[in-house]
C-alpha positions in Angstrom: 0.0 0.0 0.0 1.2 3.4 -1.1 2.6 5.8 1.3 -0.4 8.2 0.6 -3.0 5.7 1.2 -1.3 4.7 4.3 -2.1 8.3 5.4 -5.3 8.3 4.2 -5.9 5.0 6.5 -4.8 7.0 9.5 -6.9 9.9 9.0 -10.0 8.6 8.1 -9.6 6.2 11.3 -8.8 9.0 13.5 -11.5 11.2 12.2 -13.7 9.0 12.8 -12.4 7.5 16.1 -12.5 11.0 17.6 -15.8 11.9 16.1 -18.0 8.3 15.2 -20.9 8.7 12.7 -24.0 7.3 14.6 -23.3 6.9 17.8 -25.7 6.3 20.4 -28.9 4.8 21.0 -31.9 4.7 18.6 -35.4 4.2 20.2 -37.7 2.2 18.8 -34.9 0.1 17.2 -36.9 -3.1 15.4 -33.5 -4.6 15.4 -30.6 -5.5 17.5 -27.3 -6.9 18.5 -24.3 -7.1 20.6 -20.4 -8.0 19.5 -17.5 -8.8 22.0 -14.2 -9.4 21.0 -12.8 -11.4 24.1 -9.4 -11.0 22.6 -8.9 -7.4 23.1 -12.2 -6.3 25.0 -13.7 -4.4 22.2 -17.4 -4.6 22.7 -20.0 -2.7 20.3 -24.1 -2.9 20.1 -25.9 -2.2 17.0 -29.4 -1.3 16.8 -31.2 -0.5 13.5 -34.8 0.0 12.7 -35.8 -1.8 8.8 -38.9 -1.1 7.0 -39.4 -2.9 3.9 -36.2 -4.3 4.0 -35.1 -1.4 4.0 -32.6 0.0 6.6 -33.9 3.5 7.6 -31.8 3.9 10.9 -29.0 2.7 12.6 -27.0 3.5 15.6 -23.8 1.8 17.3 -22.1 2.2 20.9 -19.9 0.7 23.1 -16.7 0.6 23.4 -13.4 -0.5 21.4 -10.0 0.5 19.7 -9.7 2.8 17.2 -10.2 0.3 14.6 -13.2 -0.6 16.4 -14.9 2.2 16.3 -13.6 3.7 13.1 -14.9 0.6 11.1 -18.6 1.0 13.2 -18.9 4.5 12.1 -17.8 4.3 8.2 -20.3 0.9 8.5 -23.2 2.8 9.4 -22.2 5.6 6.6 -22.3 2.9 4.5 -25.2 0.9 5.2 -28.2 3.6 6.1 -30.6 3.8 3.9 -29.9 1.0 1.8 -32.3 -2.7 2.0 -30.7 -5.8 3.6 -29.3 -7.2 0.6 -27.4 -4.7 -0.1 -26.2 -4.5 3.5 -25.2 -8.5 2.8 -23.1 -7.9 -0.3 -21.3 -5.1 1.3 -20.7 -6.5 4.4 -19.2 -10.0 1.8 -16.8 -7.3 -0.1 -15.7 -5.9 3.4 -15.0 -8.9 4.9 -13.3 -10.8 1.2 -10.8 -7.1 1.1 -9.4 -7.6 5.0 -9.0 -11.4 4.9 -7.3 -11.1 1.4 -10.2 -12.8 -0.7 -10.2 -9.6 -2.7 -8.4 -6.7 -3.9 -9.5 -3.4 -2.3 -9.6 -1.6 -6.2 -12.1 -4.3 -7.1 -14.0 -4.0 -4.4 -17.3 -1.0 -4.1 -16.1 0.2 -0.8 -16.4 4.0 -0.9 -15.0 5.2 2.2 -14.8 1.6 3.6 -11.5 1.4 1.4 -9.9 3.7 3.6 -9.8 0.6 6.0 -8.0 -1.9 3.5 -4.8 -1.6 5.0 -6.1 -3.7 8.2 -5.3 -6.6 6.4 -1.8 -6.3 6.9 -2.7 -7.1 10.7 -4.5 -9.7 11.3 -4.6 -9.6 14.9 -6.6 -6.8 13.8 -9.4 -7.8 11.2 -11.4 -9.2 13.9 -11.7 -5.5 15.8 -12.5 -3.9 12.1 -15.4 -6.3 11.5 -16.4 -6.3 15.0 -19.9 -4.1 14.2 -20.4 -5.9 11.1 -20.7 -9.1 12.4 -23.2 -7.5 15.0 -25.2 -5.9 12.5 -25.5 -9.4 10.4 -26.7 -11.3 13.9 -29.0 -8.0 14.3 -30.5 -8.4 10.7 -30.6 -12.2 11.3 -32.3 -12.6 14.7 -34.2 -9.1 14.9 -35.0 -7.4 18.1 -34.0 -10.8 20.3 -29.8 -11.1 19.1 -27.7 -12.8 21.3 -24.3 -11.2 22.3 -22.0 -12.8 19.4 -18.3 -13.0 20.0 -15.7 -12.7 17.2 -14.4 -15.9 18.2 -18.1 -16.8 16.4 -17.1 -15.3 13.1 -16.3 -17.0 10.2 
């Protein structure tokens, strides 16, 4: 990776580690879910409220590294206002880009590309996809989600 990218990866983490897109509660949330990463202690809830299969709202809080929370607040950028299987295929390109499956240029990331670089840690993958794999259980199990775990994910 490019030393420009490289800086692009630090500041779009940063950014949005100091400032995180959605965070919070949302009432009347039709849909739910908890991640913990017992590795590191990184722990984040999502809630989200679909209509038509359609997500029209989502918040995330808890807490986590920068990572963490960086990769939680680009998700939710990402993800609002578009319907579930969308939410899927992005979520599949996110996850195929860190774990090497797939090159980040081929990949429609938008911002999420920002977070490519993860890759090159693995320790770390697990605390970038941390809220995704919560927002998967939450679309999956609805309001009732179980706490999933990292050690979980595929």
């Amino acid at each position: 990776m490019s030393e420009m990218l490289d800086d692009l990866y630090q500041d779009v983490v940063m950014e949005h580690k100091r400032a995180p897109r959605h965070f919070g509660t949302l009432d009347h949330a039709t849909h739910s879910a908890r991640g913990r990463n017992p590795q590191c202690g990184d722990e984040v809830q999502v809630q989200l409220r679909l209509e038509g299969g359609t997500l029209r709202d989502i918040r995330f809080n808890g807490q986590g590294c920068a990572i963490c929370i960086a990769s939680a607040s680009l998700m939710t950028e990402a993800v609002l206002g578009h319907d579930e299987a969308d939410v899927r295929a992005l979520q599949e390109h996110f996850r195929a880009v860190l774990t090497g499956q797939e090159e980040p240029e081929a990949a429609p990331l938008g911002k999420l590309v920002s977070l490519a670089g993860v890759r090159r840690y693995p320790s770390r993958i697990k605390c970038a996809l941390l809220g995704w794999h919560a927002l998967m259980h939450a679309l999956q199990e609805g309001a009732s989600a179980p706490v999933v775990s990292t050690e979980d994910a595929q």
